[in-house]
N, C-alpha and C positions, 0 to 999 in steps of 0.2 A: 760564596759563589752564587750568583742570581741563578735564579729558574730559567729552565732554556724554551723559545719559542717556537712554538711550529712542532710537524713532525717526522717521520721519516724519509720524506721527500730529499729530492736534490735545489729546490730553488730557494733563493736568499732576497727580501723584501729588496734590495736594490737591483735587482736583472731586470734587464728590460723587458718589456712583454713583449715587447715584435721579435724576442727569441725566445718565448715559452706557449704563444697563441697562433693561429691559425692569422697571417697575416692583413688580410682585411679586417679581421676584430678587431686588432694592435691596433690598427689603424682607427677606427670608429671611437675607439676607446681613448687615443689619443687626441681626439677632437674636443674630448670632454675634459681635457687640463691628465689625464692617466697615464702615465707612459713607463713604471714601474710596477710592480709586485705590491711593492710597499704603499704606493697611492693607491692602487686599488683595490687594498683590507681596507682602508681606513676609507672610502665611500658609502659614506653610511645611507640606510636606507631610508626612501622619506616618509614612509608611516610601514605600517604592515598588518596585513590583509589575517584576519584573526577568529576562527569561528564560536560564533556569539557575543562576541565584545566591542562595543562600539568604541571607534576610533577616533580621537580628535581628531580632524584634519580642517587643514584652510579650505576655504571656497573656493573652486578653481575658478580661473578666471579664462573668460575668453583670448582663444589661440594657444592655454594651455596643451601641452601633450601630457594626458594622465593614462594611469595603469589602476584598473579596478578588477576586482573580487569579489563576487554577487553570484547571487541566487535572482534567478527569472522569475519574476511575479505574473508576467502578461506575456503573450506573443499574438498579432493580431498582423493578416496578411490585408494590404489596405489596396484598393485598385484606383489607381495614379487618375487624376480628373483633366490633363491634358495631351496625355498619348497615353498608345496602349503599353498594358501590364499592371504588373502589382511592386508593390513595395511591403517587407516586413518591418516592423515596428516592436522591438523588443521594450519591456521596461524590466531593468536591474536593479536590486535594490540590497548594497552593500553593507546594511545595518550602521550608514554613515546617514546615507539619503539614497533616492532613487534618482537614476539615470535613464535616461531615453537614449534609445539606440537603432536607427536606422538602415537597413541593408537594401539594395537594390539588384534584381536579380534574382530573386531569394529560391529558385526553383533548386538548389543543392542543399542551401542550410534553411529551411524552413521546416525539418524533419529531425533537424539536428537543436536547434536553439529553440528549446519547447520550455513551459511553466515548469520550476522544480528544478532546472539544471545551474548546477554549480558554474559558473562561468568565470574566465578571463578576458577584459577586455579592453583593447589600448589604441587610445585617438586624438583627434584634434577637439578643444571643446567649443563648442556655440552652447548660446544663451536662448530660452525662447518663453517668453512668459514666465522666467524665475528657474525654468527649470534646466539643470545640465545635458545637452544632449553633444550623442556621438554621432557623425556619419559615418555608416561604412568601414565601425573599426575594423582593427585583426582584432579574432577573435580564439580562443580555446574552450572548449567543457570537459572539464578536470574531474577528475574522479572523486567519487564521495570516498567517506572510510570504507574500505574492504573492496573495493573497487579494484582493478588492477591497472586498468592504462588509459591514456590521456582519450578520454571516448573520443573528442572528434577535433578537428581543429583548422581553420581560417585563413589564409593569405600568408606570409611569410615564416608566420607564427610555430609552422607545422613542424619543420627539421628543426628548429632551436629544442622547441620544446619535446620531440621527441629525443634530442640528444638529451639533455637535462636530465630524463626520467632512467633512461640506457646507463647513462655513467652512472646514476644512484643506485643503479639495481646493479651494476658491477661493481661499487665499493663496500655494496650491502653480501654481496657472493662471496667476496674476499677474505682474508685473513683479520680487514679491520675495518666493521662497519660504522665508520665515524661521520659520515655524509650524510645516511638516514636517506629514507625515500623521497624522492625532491617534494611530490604535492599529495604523500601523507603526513604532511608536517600540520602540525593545528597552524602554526603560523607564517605566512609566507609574505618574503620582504618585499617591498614595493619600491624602486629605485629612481631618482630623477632621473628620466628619460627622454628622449627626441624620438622625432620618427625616424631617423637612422640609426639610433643606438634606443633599441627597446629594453626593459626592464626587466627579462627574461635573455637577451643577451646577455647583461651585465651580471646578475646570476647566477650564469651558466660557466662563465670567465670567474669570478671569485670562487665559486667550489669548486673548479682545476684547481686556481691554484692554492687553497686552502688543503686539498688531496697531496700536495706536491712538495709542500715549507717544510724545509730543512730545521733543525732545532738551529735558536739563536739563541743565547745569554738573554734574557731580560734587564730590560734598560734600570729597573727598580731590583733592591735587594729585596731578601724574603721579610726582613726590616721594615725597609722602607713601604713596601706594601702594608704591609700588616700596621705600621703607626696611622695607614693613610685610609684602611679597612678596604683594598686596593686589590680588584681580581689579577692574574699576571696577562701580558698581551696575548699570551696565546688563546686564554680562554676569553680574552675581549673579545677576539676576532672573529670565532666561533658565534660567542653570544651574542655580537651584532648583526651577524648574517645568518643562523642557522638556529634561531633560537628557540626551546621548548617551554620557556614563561615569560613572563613580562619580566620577570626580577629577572633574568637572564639578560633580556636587552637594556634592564637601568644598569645593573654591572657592571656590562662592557661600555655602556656611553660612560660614567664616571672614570674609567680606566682609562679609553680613547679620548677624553676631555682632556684629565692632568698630560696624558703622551704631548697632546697638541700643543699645551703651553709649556711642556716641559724642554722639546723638542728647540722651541724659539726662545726660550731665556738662555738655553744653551749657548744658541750662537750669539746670544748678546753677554751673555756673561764672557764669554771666549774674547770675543771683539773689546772687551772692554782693558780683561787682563792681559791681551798684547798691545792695547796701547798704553796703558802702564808702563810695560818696558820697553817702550820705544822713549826718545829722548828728543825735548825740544829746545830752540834758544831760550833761555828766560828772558822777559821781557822786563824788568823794573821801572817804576815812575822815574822818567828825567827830568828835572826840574827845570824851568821855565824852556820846556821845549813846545812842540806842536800841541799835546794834549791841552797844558796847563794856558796855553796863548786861546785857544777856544774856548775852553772855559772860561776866559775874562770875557770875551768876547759875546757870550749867548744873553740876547736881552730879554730872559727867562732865570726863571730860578728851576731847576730842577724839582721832578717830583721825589719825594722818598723812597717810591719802587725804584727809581730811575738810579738813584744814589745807591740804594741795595744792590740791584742789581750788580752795577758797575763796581763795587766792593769784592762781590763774586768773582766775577771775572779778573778782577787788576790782581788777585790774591793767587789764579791761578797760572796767570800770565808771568807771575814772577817766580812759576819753577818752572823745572826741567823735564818735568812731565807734562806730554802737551795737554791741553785741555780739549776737553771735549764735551762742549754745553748745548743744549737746546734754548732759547731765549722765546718763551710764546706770549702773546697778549692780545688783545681787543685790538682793533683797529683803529689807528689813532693814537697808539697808549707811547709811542715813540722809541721805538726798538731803533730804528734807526741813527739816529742819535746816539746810543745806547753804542750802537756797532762802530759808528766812527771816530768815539772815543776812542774806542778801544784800540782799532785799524793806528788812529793816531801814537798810540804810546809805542806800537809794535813800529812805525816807522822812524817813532824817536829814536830807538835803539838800532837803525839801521839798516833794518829787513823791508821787505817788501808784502802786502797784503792782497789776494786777492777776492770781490766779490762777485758771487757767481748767481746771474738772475734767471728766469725760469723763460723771458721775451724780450727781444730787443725792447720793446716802447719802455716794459720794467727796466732796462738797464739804462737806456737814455734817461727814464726818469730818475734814476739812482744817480745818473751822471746829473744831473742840473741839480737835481740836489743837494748834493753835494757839494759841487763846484758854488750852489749859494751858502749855502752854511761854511765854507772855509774861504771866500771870498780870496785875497791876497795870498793867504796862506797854501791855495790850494794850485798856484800858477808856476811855480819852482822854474826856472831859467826862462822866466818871461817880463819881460818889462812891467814894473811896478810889483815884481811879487817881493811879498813879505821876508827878512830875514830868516834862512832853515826854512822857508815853503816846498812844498815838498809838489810833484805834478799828478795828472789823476789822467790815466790813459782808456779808453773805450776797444774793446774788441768782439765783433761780431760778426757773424759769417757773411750778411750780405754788404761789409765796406768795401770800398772801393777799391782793387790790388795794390794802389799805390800808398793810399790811407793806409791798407792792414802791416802793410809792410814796414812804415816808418813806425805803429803801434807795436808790432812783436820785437821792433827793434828799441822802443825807449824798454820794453818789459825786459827783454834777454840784459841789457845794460845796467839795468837798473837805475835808467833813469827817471820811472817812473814807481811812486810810493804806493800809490791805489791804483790797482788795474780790476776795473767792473769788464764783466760780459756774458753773455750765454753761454752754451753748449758750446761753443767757439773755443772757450778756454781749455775744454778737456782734450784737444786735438793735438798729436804726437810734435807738431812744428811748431807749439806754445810752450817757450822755455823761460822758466822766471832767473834771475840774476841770485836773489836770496828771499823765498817765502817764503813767511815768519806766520803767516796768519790765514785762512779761509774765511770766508763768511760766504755761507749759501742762504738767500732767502726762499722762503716759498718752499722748504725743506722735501714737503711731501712731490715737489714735481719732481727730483729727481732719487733715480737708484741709489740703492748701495754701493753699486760697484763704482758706479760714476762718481760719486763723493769719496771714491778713493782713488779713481785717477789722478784728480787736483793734491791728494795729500801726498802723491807719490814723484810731485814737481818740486818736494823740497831741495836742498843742499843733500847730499849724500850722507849718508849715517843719519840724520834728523827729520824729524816728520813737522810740518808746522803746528800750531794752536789752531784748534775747531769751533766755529761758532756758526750752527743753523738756527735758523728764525724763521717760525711763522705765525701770519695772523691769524691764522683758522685757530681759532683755541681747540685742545685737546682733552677730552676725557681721562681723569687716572689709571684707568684700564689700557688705554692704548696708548699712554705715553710709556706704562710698562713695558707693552709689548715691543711694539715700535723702534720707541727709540730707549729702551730701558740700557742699555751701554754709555750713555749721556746723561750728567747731570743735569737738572732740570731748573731752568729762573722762569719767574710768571709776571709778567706786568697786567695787573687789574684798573688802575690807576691813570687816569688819563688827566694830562696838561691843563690846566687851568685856562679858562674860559672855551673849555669845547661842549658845546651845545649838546642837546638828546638832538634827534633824527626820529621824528613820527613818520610812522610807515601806513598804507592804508592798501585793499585790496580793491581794484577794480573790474567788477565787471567787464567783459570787453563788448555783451551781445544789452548793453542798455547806453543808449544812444546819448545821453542827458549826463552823463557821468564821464563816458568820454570826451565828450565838447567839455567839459568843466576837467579834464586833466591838463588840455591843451589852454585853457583860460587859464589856468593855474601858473602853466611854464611860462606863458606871457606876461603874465602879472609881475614874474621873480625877475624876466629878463628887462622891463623896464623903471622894474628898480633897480638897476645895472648889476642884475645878480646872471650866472648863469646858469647850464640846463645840461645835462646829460640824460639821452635818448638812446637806450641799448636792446638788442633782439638779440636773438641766438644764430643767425645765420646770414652769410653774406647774399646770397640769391643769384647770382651769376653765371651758375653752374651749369653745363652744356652737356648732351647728349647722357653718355652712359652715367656721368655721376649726377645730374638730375633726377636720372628714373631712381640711383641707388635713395638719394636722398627725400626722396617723395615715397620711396619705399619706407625707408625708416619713421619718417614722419607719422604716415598712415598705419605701418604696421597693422596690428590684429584687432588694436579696438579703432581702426575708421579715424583715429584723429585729424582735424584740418591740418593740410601743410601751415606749418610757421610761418611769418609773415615774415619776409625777408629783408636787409638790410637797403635795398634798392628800390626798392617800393616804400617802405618807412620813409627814406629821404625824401622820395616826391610828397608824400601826405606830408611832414611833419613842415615842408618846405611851404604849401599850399595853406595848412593853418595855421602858420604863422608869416606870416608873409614880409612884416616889418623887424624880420629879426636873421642875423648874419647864421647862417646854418653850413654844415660842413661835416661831412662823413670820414669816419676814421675802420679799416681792419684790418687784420693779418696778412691781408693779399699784397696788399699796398710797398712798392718798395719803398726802403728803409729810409731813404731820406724826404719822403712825401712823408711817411707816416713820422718822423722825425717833424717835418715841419709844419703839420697840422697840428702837434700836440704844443710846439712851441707857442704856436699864434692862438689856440685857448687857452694856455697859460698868461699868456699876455691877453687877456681878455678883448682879443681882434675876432672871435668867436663867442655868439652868445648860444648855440645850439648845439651838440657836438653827437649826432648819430652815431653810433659805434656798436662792435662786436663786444665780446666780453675782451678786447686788448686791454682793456681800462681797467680790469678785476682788480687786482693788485698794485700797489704802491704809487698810484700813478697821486699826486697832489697837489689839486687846484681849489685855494682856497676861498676862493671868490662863487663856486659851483654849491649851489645849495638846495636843486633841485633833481633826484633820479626816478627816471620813468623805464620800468621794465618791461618791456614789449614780449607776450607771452612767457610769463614770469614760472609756469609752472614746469618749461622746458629746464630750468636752470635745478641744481644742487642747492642744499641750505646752504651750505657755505657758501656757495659762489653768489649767492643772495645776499647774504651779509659782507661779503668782501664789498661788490657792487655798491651795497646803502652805504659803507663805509669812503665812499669815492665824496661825500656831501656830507656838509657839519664839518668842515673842515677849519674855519677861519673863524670863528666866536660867534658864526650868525646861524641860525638854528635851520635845519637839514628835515626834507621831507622827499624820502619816496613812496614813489606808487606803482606798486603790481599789479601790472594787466593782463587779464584771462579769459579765454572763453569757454576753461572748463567749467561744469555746472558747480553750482554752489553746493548742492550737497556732497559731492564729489571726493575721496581723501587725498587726491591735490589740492582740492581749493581748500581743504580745512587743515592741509601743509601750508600754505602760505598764511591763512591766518594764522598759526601760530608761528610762522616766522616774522607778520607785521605786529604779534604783539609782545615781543620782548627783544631788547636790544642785548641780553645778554649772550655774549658768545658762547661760554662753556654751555648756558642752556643746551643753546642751535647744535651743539657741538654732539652734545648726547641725542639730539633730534636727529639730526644729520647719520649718526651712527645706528640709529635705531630703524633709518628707510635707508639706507646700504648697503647695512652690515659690517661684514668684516673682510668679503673677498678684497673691493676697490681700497681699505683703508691698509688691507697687509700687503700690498703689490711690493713696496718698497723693500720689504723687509727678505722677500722671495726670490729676489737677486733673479728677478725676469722671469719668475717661474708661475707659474696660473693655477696651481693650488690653491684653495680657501677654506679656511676653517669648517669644520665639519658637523663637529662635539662642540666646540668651545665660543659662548659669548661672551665678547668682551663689555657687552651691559651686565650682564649678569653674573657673571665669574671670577670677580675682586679676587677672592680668598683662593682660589683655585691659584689663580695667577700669583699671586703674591706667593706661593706656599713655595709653586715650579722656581720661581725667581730665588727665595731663599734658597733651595735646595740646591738648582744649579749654579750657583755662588760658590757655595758653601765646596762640593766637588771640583770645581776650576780652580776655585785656589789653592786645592789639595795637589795639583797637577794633574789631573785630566786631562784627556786626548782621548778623542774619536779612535781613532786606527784602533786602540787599546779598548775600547768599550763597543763591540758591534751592535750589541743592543741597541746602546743611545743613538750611535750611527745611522740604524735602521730608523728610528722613528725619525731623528733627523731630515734623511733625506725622504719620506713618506709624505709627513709632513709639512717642509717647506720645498721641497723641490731643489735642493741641493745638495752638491758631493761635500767632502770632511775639508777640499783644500779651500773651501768658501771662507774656512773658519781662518784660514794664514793669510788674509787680506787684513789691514788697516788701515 
């Protein structure tokens, strides 16, 4: 029997806090992704305030909100040189570095914040000559050792942290002083915090309900602890928030580390062995059907990964256990292809296949593509189609009512083989005839649960074969995490005669660089090459979502508004004046944006402005030129997806990122290292590295805004691999949540999910 968690309380890490807290708190706390017991043990503190030991911490940066712990070096009353009065001037200095701290007013606390007092103090941060200053924090002066009570305290500050102190010294009077005096502790946690949720709130909310936890079973035996040299959670949780050494808080972070990864192999180990027992059609090679008439057909030879790959797949396609594969590669490297084989053998035998894209322009362009690579073959009850051609249907939300209707009607019938479309497809009134196959690209835009809508369109009793693909290469770590329930193929290998793609960084505030970007696109467009011109923003926007987006833009370091899609077009119209130009984005209905991308493909466009529509799969191999307008607004990946739109056709591919942050800057020296290496997995671990892990596990949290806490997925292989075996190893013992509340709890703590997440497939 595991060790049990918590202590003689009533609450159980899954109660909601808006029935254990003071309802505003619930609230506030809520705001921060908290809305459990269980989420908010596991909110680890972000340094901790330590007397005599100096602390690593990051630089804050300006418009941070930080929580410091200092001793007053200076207090100096300064009389203001524009109107009457004085201002106080404190300088703090927390054995990290020293802080400047500003009060206006100071006729009350100018007798209180003197040289020598222990201080707390929490604000918004400016920058001024290098140095960190606060205006106007809230503030407290916290008692030295043997002191008795909070001596004085500052704006909001005062009721939190008088309650803080009141409860300690009532858990301290009790039958079980486990709480300890809130600020005679040597070390006191520091929380990320907002100005509506302060770090002495969040504090004050975790010792409730650490006072209050019920014992739980421990998710680890005394066993498995002990092989893994493993504190149990209860004394994790303790030693992350109440801790009396440093080795107390490594402790508990190596405990709450494995919990986190142990938490999410769970439910991929779970997801994996219920689809095991679920059951699909086997697909086998028919011979001289759709598949094998394509393959005469391709006036290429296949590459080896290409063949590997499709070995994988055809191998799993022909049992009765559906498959379920991830397919990732470089850009370029020809997944697609890869997919339509496969889609093709699955209609040999009858069934029907659907591809699910992440944007209409993706699904149109998966629809021309298509429809060119199976040319005859792909027109089934149309004049001139092929013998067994089979038809390829489009469904997207904004066609036309009479379009959608004649579409959900070849799909329900089955008279169509391939049905591509968006989010469309997942809607209650999309009924397939027999759906033998899935293909989701761009895997990471959508959910888990959504990737299980489409598999829940099969025939009754049978789930279909799963195959997501994407281009973003992924790191070993996160394909663990992620998608570790899915086999995994990797195409590295790319097609025969595809060019490199030199990338370069441009300046955007040197005048002489940009006239020679635009002589650049002119040069490639009348060598009858084309040009792709992309920004981050359409510009359009009117009243209140103007001011929101001029907000975001500017945010807290003053950055210039982006240059918008609408203004781009006049400039790039004006310097290039002898060249056919045309704007393409998401606003656009569907069949403009449909027929813009038609006529650059048909190279009736030599210039093609556009939003990021064009990220993914879009390909025109004639384009060998991409110019990113404010490049440092974009993701790496969405960089690399972007340079991968060019180099497409055997003629060698050059973009250029334009910026006007400063060179020395760590965006502009993110983009240098994203213009000097074309390899994806590099970008992949760059990418994950200016992240993290929140945006990369969205998927995995079935909508829930939790984010790793303890656990990097750069640096935590061996952690993750260990959770992975070991959660295996129990699932196929027969494991169930209901039956383990332990693993339950870290569970739903950690990813934001109940036990019935795990009976979806």
């Amino acid at each position: 029997m595991s060790d049990p968690v918590g202590g003689g309380g009533d609450l159980t890490p899954a109660m909601p806090l808006a029935e254990v807290l003071d309802a505003e708190v619930a609230a506030k706390l809520g705001g921060l992704g908290l809305d459990t017991v269980g989420q908010l043990l596991f909110y680890t503190p972000r340094r901790y305030a330590q007397a005599g030991v100096v602390a690593a911490d990051e630089t804050p940066e300006p418009g941070d909100w930080i929580t410091i712990v200092g001793r007053i070096t200076k207090a100096d009353l300064i009389r203001m040189k524009r109107r009457n009065g004085q201002f106080l001037k404190v300088r703090v200095d927390d054995d990290v570095r020293v802080y400047e701290a500003s009060f206006f007013n100071p006729r009350y606390i100018k007798n209180k914040l003197r040289p020598g007092a222990r201080v707390m103090m929490a604000g918004k941060v400016s920058l001024y000559q290098g140095r960190v200053q606060l205006s106007h924090p809230e503030w407290a002066v916290l008692p030295d050792s043997g002191e008795p009570d909070v001596a004085a305290v500052g704006n909001s500050m005062m009721s939190e942290l008088y309650a803080v102190e009141q409860e300690a010294r009532e858990a301290a009077s009790g039958d079980e002083a486990s709480l300890d005096d809130a600020f005679e502790r040597a070390i006191l946690p520091i929380y990320p915090a907002t100005k509506d949720v302060q770090t002495w709130v969040i504090w004050r909310a975790i010792r409730q309900v650490l006072g209050r936890l019920a014992p739980v079973p421990d998710a680890l035996s005394e066993q498995q602890r002990g092989q893994r040299g493993l504190v149990g959670t209860a004394q994790a949780w303790r030693g992350v928030h109440l801790p009396d050494s440093s080795a107390d808080v490594d402790a508990a972070r190596d405990r709450l580390r494995f919990d986190e990864a142990y938490a999410m192999q769970l439910i991929l180990a779970q997801r994996a062995r219920l689809g095991r027992a679920q059951t699909a059609r086997p697909c086998p090679h028919v011979p001289g059907g759709l598949e094998d008439a394509l393959r005469e057909r391709l006036p290429f030879t296949l590459t080896q990964g290409q063949e590997a790959v499709l070995g994988e797949i055809d191998d799993e396609l022909d049992s009765s256990v559906p498959m379920s594969r991830l397919l990732q590669g470089e850009v370029g490297s020809g997944k697609t292809l890869v997919a339509l084989l496969a889609m093709l053998r699955v209609v040999d035998n009858g069934q029907q296949c659907a591809l699910l894209a992440p944007t209409e322009v993706l699904a149109a362009q998966h629809l021309r593509t298509i429809r060119a690579m199976l040319g005859d073959l792909g027109i089934g009850g149309e004049l001139g189609a092929a013998e067994g051609a089979t038809s390829i249907t489009l469904v997207t939300g904004s066609q036309r009512t009479a379009d959608k209707r004649q579409s959900l009607l070849d799909v329900v019938t089955g008279t169509s083989g391939i049905v591509i479309g968006t989010h469309a497809l997942l809607q209650e009134n999309v009924e397939f005839f027999d759906l033998g196959l899935v293909v989701v690209d761009e895997q990471h835009r959508f959910g888990v649960e959504q990737r299980d809508v489409l598999r829940a369109k099969a025939a009754a009793g049978r789930v279909p074969h799963h195959l997501v693909m994407t281009a973003t290469p992924i790191p070993r770590t996160v394909a663990m995490t992620v998608f570790g329930d899915l086999a995994t193929s990797v195409l590295t290998e790319l097609p025969k005669g595809r060019q490199e793609i030199s990338s370069s960084v441009v300046p955007m505030g040197k005048p002489a660089w940009m006239n020679r970007v635009w002589e650049r696109a002119g040069e490639e467009v009348e060598a009858g090459r084309q040009v792709y011109v992309v920004c981050s923003r359409i510009g359009d926007e009117t009243g209140e979502k103007k001011a929101a987006k001029k907000e975001n833009d500017e945010g807290a370091d003053n950055r210039r508004e982006a240059i918008a899609l609408v203004d781009l077009y006049g400039e790039v119209t004006a310097r290039l004046p002898h060249c056919r130009v045309e704007m393409l984005h998401g606003r656009l209905p569907a069949d403009e944006k449909a027929a813009v991308m038609d006529a650059f493909t048909r190279g009736e466009i030599d210039v093609l402005v556009s939003t990021t529509v064009i990220e993914v799969g879009v390909d025109v191999p004639n384009a060998t030129v991409m110019v990113i307008i404010d490049a440092d607004r974009f993701g790496v990946s969405q960089l690399h997806q972007l340079r991968g739109r060019v180099g497409r056709g055997g003629l060698p591919g050059l973009c250029l990122l334009v910026t006007a942050v400063p060179e020395g800057s760590g965006a502009f020296r993110r983009l240098t290292a994203v213009a000097a290496t074309t390899d994806g997995f590099e970008l992949a671990r760059l990418d994950l590295a200016e992240r993290r892990e929140g945006d990369v596990l969205g998927e995995l949290q079935s909508g829930g805004s939790s984010s790793l806490r303890f656990l990097s997925l750069l640096d935590d292989a061996e952690v993750i691999a260990d959770a992975r075996d070991l959660a295996r190893s129990v699932v196929d013992d027969g494991f169930s949540l209901a039956d383990h509340p332990g693993a339950a709890a870290i569970v739903d703590a950690v990813v934001g999910s109940r036990a019935d997440f795990l009976d979806k497939s």
